[in-house]
N, C-alpha and C positions, 0 to 999 in steps of 0.2 A: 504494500500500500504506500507507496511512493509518492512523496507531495508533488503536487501539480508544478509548482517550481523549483527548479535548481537548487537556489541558495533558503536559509534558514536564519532564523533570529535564535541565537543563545540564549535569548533571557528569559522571550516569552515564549519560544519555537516557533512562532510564526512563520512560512512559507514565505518568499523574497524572490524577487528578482535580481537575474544574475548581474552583476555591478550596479546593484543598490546601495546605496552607503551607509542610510538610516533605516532603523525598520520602521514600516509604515503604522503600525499598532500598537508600540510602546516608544519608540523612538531613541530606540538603544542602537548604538554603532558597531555592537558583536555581532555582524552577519559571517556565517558561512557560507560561504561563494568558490564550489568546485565543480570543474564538470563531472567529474566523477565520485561526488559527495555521496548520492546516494545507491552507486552500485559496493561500494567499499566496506566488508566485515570482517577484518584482524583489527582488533584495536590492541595499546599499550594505554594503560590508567596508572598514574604515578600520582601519590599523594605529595602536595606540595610542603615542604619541609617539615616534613610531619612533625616531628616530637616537638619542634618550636610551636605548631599549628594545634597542637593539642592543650598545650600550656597558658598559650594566648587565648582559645576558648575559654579555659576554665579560670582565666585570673584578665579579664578587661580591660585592667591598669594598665597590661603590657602590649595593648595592641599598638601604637606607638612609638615603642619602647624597641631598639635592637637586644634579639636573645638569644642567648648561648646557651647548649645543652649539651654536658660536656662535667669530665671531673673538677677534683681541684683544680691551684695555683699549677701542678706536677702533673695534671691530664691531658686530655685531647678534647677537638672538638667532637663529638656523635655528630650532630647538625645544628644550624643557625638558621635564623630569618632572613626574610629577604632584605631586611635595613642590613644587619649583619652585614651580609654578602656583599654589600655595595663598596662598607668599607673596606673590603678585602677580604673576611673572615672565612673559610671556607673547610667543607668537614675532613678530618683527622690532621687539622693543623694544633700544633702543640697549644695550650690555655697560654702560655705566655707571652706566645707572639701573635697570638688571636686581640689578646686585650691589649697588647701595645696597641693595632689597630684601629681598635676598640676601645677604648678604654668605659666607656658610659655603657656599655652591654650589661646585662642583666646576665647571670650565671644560674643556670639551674642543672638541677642533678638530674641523671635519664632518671622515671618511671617507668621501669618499662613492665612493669603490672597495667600499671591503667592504659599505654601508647599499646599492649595487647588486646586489653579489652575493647577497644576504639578501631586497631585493624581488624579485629573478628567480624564486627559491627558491619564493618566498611565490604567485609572479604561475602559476608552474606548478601548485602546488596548486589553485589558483583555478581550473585549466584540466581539471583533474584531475573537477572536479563538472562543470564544462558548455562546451561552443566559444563561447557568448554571452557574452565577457568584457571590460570595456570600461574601460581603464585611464583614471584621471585623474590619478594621478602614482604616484609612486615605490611609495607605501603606501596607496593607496587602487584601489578600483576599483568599478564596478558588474555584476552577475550577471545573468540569465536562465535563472532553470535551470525554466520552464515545459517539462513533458513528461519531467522528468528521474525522475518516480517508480519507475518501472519498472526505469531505468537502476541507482539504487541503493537499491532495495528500501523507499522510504521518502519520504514527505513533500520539501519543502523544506527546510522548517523545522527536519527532523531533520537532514537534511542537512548544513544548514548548522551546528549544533549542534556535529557530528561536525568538521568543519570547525575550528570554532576550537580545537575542546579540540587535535585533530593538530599546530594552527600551536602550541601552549603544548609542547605533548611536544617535538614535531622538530623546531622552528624556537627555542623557550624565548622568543619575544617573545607577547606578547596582542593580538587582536583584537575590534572593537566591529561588533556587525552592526545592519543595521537592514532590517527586510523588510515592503516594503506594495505595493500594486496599480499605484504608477510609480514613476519614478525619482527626482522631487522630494521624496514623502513617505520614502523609500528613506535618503536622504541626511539627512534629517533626525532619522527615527530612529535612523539609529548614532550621532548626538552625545547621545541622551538618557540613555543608559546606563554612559556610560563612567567609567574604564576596563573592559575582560572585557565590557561591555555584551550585551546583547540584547534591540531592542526593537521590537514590532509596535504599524504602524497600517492601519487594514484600513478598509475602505468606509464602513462603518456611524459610526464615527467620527470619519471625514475631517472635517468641519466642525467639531464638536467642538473638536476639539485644535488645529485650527489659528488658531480666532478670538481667545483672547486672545496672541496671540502677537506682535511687532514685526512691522510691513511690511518691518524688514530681514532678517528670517531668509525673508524669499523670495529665491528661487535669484536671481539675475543684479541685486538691488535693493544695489548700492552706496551709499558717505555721501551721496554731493552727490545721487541719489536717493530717498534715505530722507530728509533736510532735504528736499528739496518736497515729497514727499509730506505729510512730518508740514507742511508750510506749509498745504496745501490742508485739514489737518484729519481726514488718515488716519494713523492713531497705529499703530492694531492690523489684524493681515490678517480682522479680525472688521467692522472699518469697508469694508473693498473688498466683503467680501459683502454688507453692506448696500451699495453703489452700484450705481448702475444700470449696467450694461451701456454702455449710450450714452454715460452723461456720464462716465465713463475713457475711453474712445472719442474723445467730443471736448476731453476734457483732453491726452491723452497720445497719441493716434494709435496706431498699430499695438500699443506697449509697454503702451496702455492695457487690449488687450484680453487680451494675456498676462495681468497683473497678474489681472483679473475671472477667468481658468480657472484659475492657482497659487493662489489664494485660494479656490479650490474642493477643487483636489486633482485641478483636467484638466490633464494632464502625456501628451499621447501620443507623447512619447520613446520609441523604441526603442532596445535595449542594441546601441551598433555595435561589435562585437569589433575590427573596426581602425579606429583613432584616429592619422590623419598628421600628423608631426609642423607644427607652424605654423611653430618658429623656432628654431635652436641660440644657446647666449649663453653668455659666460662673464663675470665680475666681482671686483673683488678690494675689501677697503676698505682703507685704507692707514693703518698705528699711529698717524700724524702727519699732518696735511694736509698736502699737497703741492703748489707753484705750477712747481717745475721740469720743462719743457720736455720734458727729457732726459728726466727719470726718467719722467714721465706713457708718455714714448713706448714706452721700454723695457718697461714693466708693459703697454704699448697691444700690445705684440708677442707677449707671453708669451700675452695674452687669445687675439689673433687666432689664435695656433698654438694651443691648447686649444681653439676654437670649430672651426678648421679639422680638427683630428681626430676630432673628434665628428662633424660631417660625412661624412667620409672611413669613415668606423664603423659609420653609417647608410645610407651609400651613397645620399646626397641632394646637394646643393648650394640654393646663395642666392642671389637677385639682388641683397635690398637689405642694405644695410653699416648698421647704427644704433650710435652712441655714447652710451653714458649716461653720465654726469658730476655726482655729487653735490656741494654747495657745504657748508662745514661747518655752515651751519645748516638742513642736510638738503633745502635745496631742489635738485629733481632736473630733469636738462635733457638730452634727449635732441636730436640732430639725427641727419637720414637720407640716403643718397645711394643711388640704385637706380645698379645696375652696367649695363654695354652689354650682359652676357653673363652667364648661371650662373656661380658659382666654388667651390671646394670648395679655393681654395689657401691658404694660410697668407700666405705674402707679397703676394698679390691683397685681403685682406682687410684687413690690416693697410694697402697703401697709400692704400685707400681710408678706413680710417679715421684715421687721419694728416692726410689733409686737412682732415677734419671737426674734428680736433682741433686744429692750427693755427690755425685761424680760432676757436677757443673759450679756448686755453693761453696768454694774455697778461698774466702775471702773479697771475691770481686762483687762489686755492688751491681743495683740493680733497681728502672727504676718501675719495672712491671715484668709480671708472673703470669700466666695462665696455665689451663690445664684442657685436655679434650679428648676425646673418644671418635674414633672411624672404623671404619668397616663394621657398616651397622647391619644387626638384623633383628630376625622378631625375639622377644624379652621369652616368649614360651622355648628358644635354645640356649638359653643364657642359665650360669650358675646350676647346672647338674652336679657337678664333682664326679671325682671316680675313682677308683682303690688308691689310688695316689692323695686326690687332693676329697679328702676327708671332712675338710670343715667349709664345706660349701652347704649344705643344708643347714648347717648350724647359724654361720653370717647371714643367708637369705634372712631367717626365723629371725634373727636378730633385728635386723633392718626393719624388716616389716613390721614389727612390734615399736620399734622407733617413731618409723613413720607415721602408724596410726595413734600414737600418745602426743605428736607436733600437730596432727591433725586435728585432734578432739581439744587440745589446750594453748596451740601455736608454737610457733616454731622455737619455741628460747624453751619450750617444757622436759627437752632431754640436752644435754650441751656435750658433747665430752671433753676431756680432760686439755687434749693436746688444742681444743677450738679458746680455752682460757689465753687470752694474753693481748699485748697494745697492737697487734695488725688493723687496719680498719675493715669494717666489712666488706665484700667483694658487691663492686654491681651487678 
């Protein structure tokens, strides 16, 4: 059921004429004006600087206000607003060179209990227009809603329309859409428009828009990618369309030939509505570098019990234990130990990463920890034991028994021993 016209009014959805500049019935200047507006159904929906956008909701004073979310004086940024942004602020730059900046930013710590409860919200709506729903994190995702006209009376494109104004009314945060014929051009147009954004790129332009552009803004093209590239002499995704075929091929093998279809706009991704998890992790950054022993371990324990509940939540478990360990001048060091068996325990997690961290905790400072779990599966293969490892039915029982007395009276109602001492709590 395709509106009679072309173009569309974002505010009121109104039907438009194509290069109308005002809508005729509200008199808003948000028209969408594509010729291919309403054959187009891969959308990308990116909530705009969420965890700022959820804070500003719930506290008024600071819609005006530039704001940081993010640790300590010793953290990073998570994300900022768009004031933020302007002066420079941008997310995982260090808190201290954010606020130089910045200096009049407002600082707040993540929630990210409530920034959960507010993407579930959002992730329902999203499910509300199509079952094709294919999350990439908290506040983003991509859509499929091919075949959906029928279902509600309309386009995509209105659809989607409808879609964000609802997330502005009953949610009060903004969303950025971006809708074209796959998922790579999808994603790239919801960064063109933002904040509120809306923006189409359709077939006939595919080339077009993407030739003067970085070879890093292609999907999967990181720095130490983008430095050879540009070594070899491809600056813009306008230089890969000029290359042949071949010689990416026998520059880069297999990635070569990626690179030759995203630089076209062949993307035959399909939207997968379930997306398993890879890996649970938690991390903390510490206000002071840290060299002590003790204290690394205790903060190594609080991670493993937060990594282990998240588990437990998802009803998965881990094989491999990984330690991350940042040095104070940010250099980052990971080591891994795969376990004999899945675990989903908190003190199985922890002892394995205790090893790792003994063999790394010899005096050098440090000014962030974490801890994490991969190679995930389901929680029903995890902690068997076997004539070897004996006290795996006993720790299950343990835990469980844990868990359900933090449940019934909260989380401080069993503590252990080694969680006693000055670390601050992990986010």
């Amino acid at each position: 059921m395709t509106p009679a016209l072309p173009a569309l009014c974002r505010d009121c959805l109104a039907p438009a004429a194509s290069g109308q500049r005002r809508c005729k019935a509200c008199g808003s200047p948000r028209i969408l004006d594509h010729g291919e507006l309403h054959s187009l159904h891969l959308a990308h929906i990116d909530c705009d600087a969420f965890y700022a956008a959820v804070e500003k909701r719930d506290d008024p004073s600071l819609r005006d206000k530039p704001v940081i979310i993010g640790g300590g004086r010793r953290g990073v940024v998570s994300t900022c607003c768009y004031i933020a942004r302007i002066n420079g602020v941008r997310s995982a730059m260090p808190m201290f060179k954010a606020l130089s900046l910045c200096p009049d930013a407002v600082i707040i710590r993540p929630n990210m209990t409530k920034y959960g409860d507010v993407g579930r919200q959002v992730r329902a709506m999203m499910h509300d227009l199509t079952p094709l729903v294919e999350p990439l994190s908290i506040d983003e995702a991509f859509l499929d809603l091919s075949g959906t006209d029928r279902l509600h009376g309309a386009s995509p494109a209105v659809t989607l329309a409808r879609f964000a104004r609802r997330i502005e009314t009953e949610v009060g945060i903004s969303v950025s859409v971006g809708l074209s014929h796959c998922k790579f051009l999808a994603k790239m147009a919801s960064d063109l428009d933002k904040p509120r954004g809306f923006a189409v790129i359709g077939r006939a332009q595919t080339m077009e828009i993407l030739e003067p552009k970085s070879v890093g803004a292609i999907w999967g093209v990181g720095k130490v990618a983008e430095e050879r590239l540009r070594q070899d002499g491809f600056h813009t995704i306008g230089d890969l369309q000029r290359a042949e075929q071949t010689d990416l091929f026998r520059r880069y093998g297999a990635e070569g030939g990626r690179l030759w279809r995203l630089a076209r706009g062949l993307d035959d991704r399909v939207v997968e509505p379930e997306r398993e998890a890879k890996s649970a992790s938690a991390e903390t950054t510490f206000d002071d570098d840290v060299s002590d022993p003790e204290i690394l371990a205790r903060t190594l324990f609080l991670l493993a019990e937060k990594v282990s509940a998240r588990l437990k939540k998802g009803e998965i478990a881990g094989s491999t234990v990984t330690l991350k360990l940042k040095t104070p001048d940010f250099r980052l060091r990971t080591r891994a130990r795969a376990l004999p068996q899945p675990t989903q325990l908190a003190g199985r997690i922890f002892e394995a990463a205790r090893e790792l961290l003994n063999k790394e905790a010899k005096g050098e400072r440090f000014r962030l920890i974490g801890v994490g779990m991969s190679d995930l599966c389901e929680a029903a293969d995890a902690d068997h034991g076997d004539l070897v490892d004996t006290r795996a039915a006993r720790d299950k029982a343990t835990e469980a028994a844990v868990d359900a007395l933090r449940a019934k009276f909260g989380g401080a109602a069993v503590v252990k021993g080694i969680a006693f001492g000055p670390p601050r709590k992990p986010r």
